[in-house]
C-alpha positions in Angstrom: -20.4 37.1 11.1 -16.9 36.6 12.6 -16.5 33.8 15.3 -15.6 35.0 18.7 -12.6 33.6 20.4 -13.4 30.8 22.5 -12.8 30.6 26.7 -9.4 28.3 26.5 -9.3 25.3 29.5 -7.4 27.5 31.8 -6.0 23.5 33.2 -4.1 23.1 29.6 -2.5 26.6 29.8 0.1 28.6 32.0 0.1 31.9 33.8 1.8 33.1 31.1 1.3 33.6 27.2 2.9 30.2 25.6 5.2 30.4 22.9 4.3 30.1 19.1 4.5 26.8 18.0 6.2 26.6 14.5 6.2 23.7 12.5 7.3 22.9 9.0 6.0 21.0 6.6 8.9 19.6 4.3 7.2 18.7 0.8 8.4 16.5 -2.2 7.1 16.2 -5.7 3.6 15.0 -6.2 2.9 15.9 -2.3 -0.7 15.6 -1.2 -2.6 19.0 -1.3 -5.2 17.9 0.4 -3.1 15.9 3.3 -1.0 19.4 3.6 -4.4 21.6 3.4 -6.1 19.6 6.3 -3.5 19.9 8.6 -2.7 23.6 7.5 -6.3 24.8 7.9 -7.1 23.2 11.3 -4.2 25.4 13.2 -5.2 28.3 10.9 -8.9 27.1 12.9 -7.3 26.8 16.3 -5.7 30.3 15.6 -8.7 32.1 14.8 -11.0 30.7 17.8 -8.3 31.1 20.3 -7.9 35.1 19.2 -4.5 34.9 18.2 -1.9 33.3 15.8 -0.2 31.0 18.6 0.7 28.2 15.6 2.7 29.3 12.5 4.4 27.2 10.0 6.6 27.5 7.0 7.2 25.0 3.7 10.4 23.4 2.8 11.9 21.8 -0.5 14.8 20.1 -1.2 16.3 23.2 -2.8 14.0 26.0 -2.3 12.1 25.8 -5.3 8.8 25.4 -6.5 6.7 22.2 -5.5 4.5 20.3 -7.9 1.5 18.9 -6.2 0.2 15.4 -7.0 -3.1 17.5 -8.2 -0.7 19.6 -10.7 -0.9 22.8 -8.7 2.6 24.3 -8.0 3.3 25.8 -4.1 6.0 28.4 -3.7 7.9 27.4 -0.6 9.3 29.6 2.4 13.1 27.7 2.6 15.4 25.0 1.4 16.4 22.2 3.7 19.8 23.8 4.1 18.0 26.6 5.6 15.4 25.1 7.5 14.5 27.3 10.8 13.6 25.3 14.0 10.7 24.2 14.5 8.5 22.3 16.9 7.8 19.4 14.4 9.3 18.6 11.0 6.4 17.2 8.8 7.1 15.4 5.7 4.2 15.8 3.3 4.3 12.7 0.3 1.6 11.5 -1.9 2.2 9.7 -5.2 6.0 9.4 -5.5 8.7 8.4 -3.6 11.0 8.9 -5.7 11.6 12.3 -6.9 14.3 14.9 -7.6 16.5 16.3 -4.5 15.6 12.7 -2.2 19.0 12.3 -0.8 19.0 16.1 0.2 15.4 15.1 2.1 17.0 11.9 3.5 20.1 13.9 4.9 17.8 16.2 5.9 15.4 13.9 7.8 18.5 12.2 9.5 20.3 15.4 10.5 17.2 16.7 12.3 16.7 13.1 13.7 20.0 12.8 15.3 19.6 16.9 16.9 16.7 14.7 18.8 14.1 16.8 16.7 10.2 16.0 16.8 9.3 14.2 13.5 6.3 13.9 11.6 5.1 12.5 8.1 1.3 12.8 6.5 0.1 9.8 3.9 3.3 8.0 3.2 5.4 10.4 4.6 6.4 7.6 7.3 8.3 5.4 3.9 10.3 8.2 3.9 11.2 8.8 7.7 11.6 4.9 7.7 14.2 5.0 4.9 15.9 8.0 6.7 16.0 5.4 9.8 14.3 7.3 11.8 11.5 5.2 12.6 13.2 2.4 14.2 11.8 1.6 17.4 9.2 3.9 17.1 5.2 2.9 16.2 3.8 4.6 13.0 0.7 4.6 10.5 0.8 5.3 6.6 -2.0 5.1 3.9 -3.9 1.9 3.9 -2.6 1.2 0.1 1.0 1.5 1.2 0.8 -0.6 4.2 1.6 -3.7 2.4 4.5 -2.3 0.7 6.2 -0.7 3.7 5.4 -4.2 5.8 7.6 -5.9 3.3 10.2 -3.3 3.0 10.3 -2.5 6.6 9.4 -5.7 8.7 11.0 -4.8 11.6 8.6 -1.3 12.0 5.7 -1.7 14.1 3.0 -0.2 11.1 -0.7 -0.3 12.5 -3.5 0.2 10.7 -4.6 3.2 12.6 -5.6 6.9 11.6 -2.8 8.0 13.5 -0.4 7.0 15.7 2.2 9.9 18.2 4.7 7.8 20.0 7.7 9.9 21.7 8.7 12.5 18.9 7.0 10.7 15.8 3.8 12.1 15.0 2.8 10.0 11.2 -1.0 9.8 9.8 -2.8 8.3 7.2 -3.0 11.4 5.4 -6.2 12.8 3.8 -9.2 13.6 7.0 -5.9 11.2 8.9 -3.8 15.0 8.8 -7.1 17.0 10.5 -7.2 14.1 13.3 -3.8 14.3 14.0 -3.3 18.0 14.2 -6.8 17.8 16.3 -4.9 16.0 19.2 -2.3 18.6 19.2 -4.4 21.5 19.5 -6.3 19.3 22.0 -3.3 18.8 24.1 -2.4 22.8 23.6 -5.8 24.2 24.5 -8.2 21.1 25.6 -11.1 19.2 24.7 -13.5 22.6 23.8 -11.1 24.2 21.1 -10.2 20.8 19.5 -13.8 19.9 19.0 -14.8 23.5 18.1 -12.2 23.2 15.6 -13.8 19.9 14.2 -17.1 22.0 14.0 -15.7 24.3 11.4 -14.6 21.8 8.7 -17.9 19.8 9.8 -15.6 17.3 10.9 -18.3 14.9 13.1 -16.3 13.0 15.1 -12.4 13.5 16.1 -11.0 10.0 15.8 -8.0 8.8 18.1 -5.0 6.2 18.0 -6.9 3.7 18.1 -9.5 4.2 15.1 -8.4 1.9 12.2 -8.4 2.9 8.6 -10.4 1.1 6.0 -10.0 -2.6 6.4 -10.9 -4.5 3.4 -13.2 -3.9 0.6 -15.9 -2.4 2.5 -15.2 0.9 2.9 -17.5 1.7 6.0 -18.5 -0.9 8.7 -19.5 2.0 10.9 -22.9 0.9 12.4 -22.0 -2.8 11.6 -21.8 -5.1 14.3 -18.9 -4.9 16.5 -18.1 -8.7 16.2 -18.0 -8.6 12.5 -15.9 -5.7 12.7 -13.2 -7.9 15.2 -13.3 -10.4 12.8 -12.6 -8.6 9.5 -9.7 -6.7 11.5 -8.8 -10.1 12.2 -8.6 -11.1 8.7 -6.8 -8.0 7.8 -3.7 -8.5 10.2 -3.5 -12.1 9.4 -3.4 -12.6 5.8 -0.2 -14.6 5.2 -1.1 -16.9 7.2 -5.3 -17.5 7.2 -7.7 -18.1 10.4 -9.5 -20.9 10.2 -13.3 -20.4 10.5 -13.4 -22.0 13.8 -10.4 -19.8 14.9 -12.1 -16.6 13.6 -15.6 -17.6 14.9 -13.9 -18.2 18.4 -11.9 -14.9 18.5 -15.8 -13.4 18.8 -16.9 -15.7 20.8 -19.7 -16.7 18.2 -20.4 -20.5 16.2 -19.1 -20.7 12.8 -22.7 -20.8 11.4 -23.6 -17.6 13.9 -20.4 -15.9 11.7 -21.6 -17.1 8.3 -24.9 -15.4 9.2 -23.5 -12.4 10.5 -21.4 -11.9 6.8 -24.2 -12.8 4.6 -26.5 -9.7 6.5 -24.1 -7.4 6.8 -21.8 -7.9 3.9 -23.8 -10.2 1.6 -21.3 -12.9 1.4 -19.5 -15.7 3.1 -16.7 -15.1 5.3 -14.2 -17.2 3.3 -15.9 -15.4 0.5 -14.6 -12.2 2.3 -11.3 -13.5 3.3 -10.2 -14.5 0.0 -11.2 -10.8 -1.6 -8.8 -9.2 1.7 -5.9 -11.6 0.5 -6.3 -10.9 -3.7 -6.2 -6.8 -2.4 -3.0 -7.3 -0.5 -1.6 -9.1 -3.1 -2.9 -6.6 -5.7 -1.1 -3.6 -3.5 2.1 -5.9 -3.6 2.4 -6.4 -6.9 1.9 -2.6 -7.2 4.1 -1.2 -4.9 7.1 -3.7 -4.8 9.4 -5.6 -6.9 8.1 -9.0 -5.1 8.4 -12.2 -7.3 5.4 -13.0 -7.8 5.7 -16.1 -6.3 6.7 -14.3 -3.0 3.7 -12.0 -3.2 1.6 -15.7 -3.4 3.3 -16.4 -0.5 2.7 -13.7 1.3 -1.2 -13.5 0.6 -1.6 -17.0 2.2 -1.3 -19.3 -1.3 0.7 -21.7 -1.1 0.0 -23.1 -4.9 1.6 -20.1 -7.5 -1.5 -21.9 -10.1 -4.2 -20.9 -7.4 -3.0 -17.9 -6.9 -2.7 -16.9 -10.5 -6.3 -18.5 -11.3 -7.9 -16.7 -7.8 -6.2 -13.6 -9.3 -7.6 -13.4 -12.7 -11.1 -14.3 -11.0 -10.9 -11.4 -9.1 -9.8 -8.6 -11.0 -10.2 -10.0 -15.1 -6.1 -10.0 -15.4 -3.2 -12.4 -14.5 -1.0 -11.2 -11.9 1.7 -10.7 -14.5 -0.4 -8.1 -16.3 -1.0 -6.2 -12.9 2.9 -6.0 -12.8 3.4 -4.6 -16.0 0.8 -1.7 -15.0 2.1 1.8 -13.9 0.5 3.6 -11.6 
């Protein structure tokens, strides 16, 4: 049975009908489907419960054409970047590649409509791509948790958080994934209120609209929810600090806790020790490292808190059953 449009917050709306909001989504090859779905689908949502098509959007590529999906499914797109209409927000959809055919038409692109003083956005690792455009400089942003070592590295002087999403002025970036729904969430929240955003949420089954400050997967436990909040301070800790290692009296101090009161609290939760835990955070940096970048090796070390290239190497091939020479001879 059709859903009946909602009663909006009459405090988050005008006398008047508001404008459409348009907003284009600017996609490159091997884009994220699902990243450009989710954030799609939750203003097709907000347009249905509302009782009327207040967002609309169009899709862009670098010359008009065709799109390949990271997934293998091709999208027909509405423009080219020389065409581009205005719009509220630019999004720039990436998944797999960054480096693909038409990129310094996309990196003009990005830079023109940066310099017009246009709203900016980027889903997954969309925010490499506004970086390289320069149009993340002095701004705060978010990208997938795999690329966040890379992008440290190549951009150092970018504030990249850890965080589902981050808005800060006219840069809207996510994590991409669930990331793109959260994100869009706080748009329609700040269009229509608290009521619509969460009755959008409800549709997709969504269970919980996460904010700025939510952090993405930290380390190789892929769900602390329900853990304790101390041990969840102290792995994000770890994660923020792995070039250059906490002690375990510094770590056990940041919570406020003994060092044996932390050991416990590791070995219940996460059925090892904390330098156990530590050390596997540091190999998984190091791992995304040698993946994403052209890091010597040596640097990557380095970078992951080893000070001995021999440790590093023998820590490695503990970890994963492979030198870190073989991982950087792997394409992925």
């Amino acid at each position: 049975m059709p859903c009946a449009p909602l009663p909006v917050e009459t405090t988050s709306m005008s006398d008047t009908v508001p404008p459409v909001r348009q907003f284009a989504f600017l996609l490159v090859d091997k884009f994220s489907m699902f990243s450009l779905s989710a954030a799609i689908d939750t203003f097709r949502s907000a347009n249905r419960l509302v009782g009327r098509d207040y967002y609309a959007w169009k899709t862009i590529s670098a010359d008009g054409e065709s799109v390949m999906a990271s997934n293998g499914l091709p999208l027909k797109v509405d423009y080219a970047v020389a065409d581009m209409p205005p719009a509220d927000i630019l999004f720039v959809c990436v998944g797999l590649a960054l480096e693909f055919p038409g990129k310094s038409k996309v990196l003009g692109a990005l830079r023109s409509w940066g310099r017009r003083g246009g709203a900016l956005g980027a889903l997954s690792v969309g925010s490499h791509l506004l970086a390289e455009a320069g149009q993340l400089e002095g701004y705060r942003c978010t990208i997938h948790w795999e690329n966040r070592a890379g992008f440290q590295e190549r951009f150092p002087d970018i504030e990249c958080t850890g965080n589902v999403y981050e808005i800060d002025r006219k840069r809207y970036t996510c994590a991409g994934g669930t990331t793109s729904i959260d994100l869009m969430l706080e748009i329609v929240r700040a269009d229509f209120g608290a009521n619509v955003a969460n009755e959008v949420a409800n549709q997709f089954h969504h269970e919980r609209i996460r904010g700025t400050t939510d952090r993405q997967r930290v380390g190789p436990e892929r769900d602390l929810t329900g853990k304790s909040e101390k041990l969840k301070k102290i792995v994000a800790l770890m994660a923020d600090s792995l070039d250059e290692p906490f002690s375990a009296v510094q770590l056990a101090k940041s919570a406020g806790l003994s060092v044996r009161q932390v050991e416990r609290l590791f070995l219940r939760h996460l059925n090892m020790t904390p330098g156990r835990y530590y050390m596997r955070l540091r190999l998984e940096r190091a791992r995304e490292l040698l993946r994403q970048t052209n890091m010597p090796i040596l640097d990557v070390a380095i970078a992951t808190g080893f000070t001995s290239h021999s440790y590093f190497a023998q820590s490695y091939r503990i970890q994963f059953g492979r030198p870190p020479s073989e991982e950087r001879r792997t394409t992925y």
